[in-house]
BAMARRO-754144 format. One record per atom (N, C-alpha, C): residue number from 1; residue in three letters; chain; atom name; x, y, z. Coordinates in nm, 4 decimals. Layout:
BEGIN
{NUM,"ALA","A","CA",{X,Y,Z}}
...
end
This chain:
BEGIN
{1,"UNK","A","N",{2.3387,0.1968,3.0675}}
{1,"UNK","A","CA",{2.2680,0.2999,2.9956}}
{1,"UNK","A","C",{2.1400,0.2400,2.9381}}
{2,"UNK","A","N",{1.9922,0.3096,2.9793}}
{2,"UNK","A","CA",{1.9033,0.2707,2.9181}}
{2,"UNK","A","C",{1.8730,0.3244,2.7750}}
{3,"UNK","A","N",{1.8386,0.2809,2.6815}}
{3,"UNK","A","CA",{1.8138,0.2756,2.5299}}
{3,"UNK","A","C",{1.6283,0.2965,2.5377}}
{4,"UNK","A","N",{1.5820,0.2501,2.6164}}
{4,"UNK","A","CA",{1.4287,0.2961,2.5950}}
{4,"UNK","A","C",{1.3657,0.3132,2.7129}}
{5,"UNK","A","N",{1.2965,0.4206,2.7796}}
{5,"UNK","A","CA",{1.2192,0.4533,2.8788}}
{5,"UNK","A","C",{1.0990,0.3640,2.8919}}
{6,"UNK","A","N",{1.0640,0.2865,3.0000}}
{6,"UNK","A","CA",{0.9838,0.1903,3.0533}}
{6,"UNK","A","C",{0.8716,0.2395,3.0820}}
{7,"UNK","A","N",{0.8986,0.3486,3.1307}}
{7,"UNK","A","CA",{0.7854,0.4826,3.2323}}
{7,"UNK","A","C",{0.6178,0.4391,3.1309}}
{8,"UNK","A","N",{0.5257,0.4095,3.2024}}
{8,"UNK","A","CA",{0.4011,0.4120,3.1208}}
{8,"UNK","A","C",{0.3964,0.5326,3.0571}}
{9,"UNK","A","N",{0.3803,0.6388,3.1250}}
{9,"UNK","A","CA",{0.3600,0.7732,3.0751}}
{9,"UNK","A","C",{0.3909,0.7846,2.9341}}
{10,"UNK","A","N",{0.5551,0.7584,2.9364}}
{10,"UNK","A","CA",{0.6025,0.7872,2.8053}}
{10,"UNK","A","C",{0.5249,0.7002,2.6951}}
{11,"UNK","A","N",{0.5332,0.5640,2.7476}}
{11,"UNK","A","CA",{0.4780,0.4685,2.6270}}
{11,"UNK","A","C",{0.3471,0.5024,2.5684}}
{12,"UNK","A","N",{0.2410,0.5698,2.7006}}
{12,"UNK","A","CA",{0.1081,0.6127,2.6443}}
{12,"UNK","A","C",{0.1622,0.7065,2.5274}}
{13,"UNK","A","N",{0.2284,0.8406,2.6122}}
{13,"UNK","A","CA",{0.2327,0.9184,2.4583}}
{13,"UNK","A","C",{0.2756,0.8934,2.3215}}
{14,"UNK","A","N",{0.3523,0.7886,2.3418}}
{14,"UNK","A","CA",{0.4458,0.7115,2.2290}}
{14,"UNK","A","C",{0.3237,0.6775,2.1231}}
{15,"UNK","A","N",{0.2498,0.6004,2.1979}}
{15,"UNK","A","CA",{0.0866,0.4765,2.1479}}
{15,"UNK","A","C",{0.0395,0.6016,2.0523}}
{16,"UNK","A","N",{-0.0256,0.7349,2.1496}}
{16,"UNK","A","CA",{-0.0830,0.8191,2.0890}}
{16,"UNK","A","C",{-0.0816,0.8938,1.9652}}
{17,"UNK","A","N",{0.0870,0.9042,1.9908}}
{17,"UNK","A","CA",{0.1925,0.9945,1.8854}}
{17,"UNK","A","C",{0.1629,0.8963,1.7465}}
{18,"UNK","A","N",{0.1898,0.7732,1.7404}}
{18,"UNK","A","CA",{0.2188,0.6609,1.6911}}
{18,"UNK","A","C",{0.0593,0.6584,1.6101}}
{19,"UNK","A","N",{0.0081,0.6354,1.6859}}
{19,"UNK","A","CA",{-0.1276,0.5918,1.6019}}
{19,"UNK","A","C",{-0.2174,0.7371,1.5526}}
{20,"UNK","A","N",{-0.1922,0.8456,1.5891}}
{20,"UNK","A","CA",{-0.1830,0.9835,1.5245}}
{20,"UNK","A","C",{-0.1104,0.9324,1.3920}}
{21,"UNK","A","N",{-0.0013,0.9415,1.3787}}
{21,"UNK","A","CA",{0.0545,0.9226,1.2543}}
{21,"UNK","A","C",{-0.0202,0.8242,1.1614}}
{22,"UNK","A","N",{-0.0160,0.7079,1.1930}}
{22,"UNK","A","CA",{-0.0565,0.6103,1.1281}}
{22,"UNK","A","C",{-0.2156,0.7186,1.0609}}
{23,"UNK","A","N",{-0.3050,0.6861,1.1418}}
{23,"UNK","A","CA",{-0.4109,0.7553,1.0822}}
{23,"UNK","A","C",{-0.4239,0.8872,0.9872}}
{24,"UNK","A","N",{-0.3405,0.9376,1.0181}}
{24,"UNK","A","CA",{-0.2554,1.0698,0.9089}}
{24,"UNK","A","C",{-0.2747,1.0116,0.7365}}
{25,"UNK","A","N",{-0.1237,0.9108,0.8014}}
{25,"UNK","A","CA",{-0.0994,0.8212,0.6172}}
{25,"UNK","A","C",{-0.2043,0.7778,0.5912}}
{26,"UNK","A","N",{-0.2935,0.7312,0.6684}}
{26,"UNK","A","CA",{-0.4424,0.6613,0.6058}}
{26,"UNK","A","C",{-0.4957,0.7082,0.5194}}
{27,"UNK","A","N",{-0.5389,0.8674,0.6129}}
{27,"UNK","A","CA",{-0.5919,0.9665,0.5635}}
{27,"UNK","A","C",{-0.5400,1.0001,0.3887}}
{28,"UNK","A","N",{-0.3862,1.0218,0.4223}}
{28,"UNK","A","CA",{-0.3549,1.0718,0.3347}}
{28,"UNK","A","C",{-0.3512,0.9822,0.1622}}
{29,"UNK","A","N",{-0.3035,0.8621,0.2381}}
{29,"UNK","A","CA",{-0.3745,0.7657,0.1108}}
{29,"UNK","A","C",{-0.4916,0.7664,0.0591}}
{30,"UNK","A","N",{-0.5813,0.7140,0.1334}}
{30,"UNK","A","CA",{-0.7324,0.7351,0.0906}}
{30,"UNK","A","C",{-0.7489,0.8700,0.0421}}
{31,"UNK","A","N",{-0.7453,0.9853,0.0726}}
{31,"UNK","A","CA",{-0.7824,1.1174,-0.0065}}
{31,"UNK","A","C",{-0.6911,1.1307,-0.1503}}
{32,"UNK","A","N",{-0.6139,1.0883,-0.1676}}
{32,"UNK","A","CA",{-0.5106,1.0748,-0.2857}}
{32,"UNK","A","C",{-0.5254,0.9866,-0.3563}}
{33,"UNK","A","N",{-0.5748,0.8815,-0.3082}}
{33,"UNK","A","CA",{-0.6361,0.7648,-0.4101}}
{33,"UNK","A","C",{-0.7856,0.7875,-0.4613}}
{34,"UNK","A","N",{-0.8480,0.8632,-0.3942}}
{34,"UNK","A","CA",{-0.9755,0.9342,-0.4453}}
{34,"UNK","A","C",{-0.9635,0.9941,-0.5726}}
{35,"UNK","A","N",{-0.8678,1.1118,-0.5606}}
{35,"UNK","A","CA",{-0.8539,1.2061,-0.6475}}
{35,"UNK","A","C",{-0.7737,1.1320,-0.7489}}
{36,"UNK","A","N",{-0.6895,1.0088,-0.7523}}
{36,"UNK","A","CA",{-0.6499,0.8969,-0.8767}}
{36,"UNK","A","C",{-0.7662,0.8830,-0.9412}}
{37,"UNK","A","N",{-0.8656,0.7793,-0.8916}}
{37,"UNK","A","CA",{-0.9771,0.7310,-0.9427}}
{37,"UNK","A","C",{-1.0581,0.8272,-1.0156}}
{38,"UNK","A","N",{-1.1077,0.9407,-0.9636}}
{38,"UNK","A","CA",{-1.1127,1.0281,-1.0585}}
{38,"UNK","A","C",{-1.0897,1.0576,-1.1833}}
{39,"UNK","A","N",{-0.9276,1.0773,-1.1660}}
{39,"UNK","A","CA",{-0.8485,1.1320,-1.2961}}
{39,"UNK","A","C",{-0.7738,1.0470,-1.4060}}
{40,"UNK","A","N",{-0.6865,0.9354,-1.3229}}
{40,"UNK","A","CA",{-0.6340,0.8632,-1.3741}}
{40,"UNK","A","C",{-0.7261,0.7102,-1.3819}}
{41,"UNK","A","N",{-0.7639,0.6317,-1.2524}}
{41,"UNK","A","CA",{-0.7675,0.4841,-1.2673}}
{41,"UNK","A","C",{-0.9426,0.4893,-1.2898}}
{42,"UNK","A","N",{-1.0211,0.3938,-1.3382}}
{42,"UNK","A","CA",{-1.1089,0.3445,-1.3699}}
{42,"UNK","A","C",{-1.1809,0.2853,-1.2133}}
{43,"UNK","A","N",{-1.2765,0.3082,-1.1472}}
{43,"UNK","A","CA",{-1.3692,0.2456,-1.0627}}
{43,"UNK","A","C",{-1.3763,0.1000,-1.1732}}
{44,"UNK","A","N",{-1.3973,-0.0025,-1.0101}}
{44,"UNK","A","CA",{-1.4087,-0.1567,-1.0829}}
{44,"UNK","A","C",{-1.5440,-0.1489,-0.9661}}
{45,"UNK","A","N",{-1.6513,-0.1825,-1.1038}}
{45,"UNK","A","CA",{-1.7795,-0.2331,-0.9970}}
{45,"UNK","A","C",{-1.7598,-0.3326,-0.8789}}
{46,"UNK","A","N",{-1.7138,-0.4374,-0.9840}}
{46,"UNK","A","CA",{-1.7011,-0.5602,-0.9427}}
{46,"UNK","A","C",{-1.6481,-0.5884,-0.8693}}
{47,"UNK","A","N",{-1.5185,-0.5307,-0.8042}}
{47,"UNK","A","CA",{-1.4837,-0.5512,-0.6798}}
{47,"UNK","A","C",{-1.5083,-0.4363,-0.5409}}
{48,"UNK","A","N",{-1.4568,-0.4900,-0.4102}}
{48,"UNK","A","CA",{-1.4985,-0.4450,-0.3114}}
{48,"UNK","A","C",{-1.3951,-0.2818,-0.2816}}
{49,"UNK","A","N",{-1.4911,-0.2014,-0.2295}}
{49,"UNK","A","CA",{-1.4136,-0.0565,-0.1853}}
{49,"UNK","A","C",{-1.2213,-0.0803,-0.1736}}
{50,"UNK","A","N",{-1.2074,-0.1849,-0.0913}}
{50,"UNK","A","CA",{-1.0706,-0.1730,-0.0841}}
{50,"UNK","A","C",{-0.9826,-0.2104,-0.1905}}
{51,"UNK","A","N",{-1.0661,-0.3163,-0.2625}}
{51,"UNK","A","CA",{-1.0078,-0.3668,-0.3788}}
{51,"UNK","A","C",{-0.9658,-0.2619,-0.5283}}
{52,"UNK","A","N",{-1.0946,-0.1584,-0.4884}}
{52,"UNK","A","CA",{-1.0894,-0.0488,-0.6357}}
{52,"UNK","A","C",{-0.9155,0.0284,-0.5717}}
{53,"UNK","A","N",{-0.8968,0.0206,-0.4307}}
{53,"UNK","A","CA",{-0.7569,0.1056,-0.4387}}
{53,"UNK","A","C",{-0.6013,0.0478,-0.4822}}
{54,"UNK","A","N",{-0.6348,-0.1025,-0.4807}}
{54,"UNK","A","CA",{-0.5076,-0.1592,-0.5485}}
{54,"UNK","A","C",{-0.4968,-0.2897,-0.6599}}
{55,"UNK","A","N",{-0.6272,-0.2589,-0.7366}}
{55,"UNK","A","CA",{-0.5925,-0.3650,-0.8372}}
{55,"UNK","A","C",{-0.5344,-0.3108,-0.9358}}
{56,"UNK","A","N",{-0.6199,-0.2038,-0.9864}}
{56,"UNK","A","CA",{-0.5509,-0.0925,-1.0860}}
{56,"UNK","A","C",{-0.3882,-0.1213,-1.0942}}
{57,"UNK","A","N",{-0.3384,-0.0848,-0.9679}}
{57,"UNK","A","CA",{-0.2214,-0.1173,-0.9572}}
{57,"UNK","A","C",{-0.1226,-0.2452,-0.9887}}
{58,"UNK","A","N",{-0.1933,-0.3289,-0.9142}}
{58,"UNK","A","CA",{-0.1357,-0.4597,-0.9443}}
{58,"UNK","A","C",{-0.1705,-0.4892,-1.1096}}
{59,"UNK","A","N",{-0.2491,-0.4638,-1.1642}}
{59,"UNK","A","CA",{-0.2901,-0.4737,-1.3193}}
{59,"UNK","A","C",{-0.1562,-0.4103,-1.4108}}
{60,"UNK","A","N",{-0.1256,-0.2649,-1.3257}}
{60,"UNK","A","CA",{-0.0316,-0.2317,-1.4619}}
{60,"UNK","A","C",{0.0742,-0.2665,-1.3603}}
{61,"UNK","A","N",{0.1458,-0.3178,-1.2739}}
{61,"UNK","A","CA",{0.2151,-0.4029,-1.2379}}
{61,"UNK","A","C",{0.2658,-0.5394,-1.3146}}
{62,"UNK","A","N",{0.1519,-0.5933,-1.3390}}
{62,"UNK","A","CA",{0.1600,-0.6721,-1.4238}}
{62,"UNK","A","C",{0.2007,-0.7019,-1.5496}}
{63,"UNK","A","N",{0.1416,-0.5964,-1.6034}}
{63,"UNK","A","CA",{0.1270,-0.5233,-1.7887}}
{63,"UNK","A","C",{0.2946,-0.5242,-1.7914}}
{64,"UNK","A","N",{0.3607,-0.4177,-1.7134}}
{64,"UNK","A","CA",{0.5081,-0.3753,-1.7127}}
{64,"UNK","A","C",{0.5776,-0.5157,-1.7166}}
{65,"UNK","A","N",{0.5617,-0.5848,-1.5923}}
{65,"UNK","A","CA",{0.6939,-0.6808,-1.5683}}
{65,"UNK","A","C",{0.6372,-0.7769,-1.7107}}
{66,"UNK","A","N",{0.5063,-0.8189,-1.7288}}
{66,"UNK","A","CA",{0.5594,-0.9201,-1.9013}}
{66,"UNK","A","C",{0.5873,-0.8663,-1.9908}}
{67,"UNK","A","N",{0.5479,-0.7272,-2.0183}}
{67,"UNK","A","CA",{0.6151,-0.6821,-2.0728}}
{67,"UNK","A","C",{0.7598,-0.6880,-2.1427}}
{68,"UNK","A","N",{0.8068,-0.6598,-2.0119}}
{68,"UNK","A","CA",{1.0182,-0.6519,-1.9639}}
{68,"UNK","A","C",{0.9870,-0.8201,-2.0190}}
{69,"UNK","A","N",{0.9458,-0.9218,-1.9536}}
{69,"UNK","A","CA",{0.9525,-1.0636,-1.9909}}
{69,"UNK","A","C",{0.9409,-1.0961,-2.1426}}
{70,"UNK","A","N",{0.8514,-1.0564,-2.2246}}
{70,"UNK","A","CA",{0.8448,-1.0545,-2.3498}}
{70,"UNK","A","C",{0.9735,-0.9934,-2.4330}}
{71,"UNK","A","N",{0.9916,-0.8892,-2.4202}}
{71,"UNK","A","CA",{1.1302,-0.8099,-2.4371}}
{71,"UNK","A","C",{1.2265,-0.8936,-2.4564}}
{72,"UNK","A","N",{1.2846,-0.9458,-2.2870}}
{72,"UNK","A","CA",{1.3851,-1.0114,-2.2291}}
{72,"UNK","A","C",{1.3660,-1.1598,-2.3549}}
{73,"UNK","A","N",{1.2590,-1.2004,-2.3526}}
{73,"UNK","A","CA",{1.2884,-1.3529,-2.4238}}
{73,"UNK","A","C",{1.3205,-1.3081,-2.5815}}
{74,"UNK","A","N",{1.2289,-1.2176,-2.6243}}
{74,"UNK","A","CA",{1.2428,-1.2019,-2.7579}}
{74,"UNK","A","C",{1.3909,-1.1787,-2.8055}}
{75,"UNK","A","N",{1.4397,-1.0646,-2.6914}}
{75,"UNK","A","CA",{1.5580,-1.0091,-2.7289}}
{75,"UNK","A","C",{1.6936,-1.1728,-2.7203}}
{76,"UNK","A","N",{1.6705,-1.2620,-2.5784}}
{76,"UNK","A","CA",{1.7683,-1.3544,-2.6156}}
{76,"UNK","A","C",{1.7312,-1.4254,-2.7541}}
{77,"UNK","A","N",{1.6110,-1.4782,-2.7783}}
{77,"UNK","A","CA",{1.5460,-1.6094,-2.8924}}
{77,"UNK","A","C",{1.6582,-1.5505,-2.9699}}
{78,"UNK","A","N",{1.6772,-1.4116,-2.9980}}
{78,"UNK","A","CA",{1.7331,-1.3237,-3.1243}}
{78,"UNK","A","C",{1.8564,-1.3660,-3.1988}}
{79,"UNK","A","N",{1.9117,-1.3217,-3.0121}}
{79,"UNK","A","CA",{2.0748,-1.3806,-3.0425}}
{79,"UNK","A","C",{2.0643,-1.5222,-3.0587}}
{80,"UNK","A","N",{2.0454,-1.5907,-3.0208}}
{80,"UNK","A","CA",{2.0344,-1.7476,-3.0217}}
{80,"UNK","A","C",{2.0451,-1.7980,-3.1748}}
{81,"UNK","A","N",{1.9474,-1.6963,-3.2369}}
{81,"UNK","A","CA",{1.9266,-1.7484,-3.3659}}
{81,"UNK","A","C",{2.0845,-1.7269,-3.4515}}
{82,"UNK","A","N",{2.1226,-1.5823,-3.4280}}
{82,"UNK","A","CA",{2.1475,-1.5447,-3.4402}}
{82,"UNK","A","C",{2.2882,-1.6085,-3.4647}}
{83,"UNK","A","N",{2.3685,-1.6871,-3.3600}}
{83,"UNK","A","CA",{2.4769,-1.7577,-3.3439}}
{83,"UNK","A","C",{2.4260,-1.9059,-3.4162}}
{84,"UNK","A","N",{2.2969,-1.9595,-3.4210}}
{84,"UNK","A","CA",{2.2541,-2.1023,-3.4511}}
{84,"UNK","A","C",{2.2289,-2.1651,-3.3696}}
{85,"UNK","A","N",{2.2137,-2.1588,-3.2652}}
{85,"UNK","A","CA",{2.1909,-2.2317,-3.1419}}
{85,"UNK","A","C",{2.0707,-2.2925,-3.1585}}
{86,"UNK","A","N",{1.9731,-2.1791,-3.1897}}
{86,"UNK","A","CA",{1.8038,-2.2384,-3.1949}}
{86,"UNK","A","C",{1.7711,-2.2907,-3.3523}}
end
């Protein structure tokens, strides 16, 4: 039993189908990250077109997890003290 058709034919339409889509999500990212920048995230001069679509991100990426890290230590130091350990 074959599991995938070899036939060029098919594979062209496959390629076509395939990279249709892809260009879709592109689309659909880039027009949605437009309308972010806008509303929600801040344009960064300073960096390059592709860069204004994911630093923002990685920034409050950042903010969150030390956040949780600050939290996380404060909350053990607590107990620690707490028993005498520290």
């Amino acid at each position: 039993m074959k599991l995938f058709n070899t036939n060029s034919k098919h594979l062209s339409k496959l390629l076509i189908l395939t990279s249709t889509i892809v260009f879709i999500i592109i689309l659909i990212v880039f027009f949605l990250n437009k309308k972010n920048n806008v509303i929600h995230v801040q344009n960064e001069g300073f960096t390059a077109g592709f860069r204004q679509m994911y630093r923002p991100h990685i920034r409050n990426a950042r903010i969150i997890v030390e956040g949780n890290y600050n939290n996380t230590k404060n909350y053990f130091t607590l107990i620690l003290k707490k028993f005498g350990i520290i």
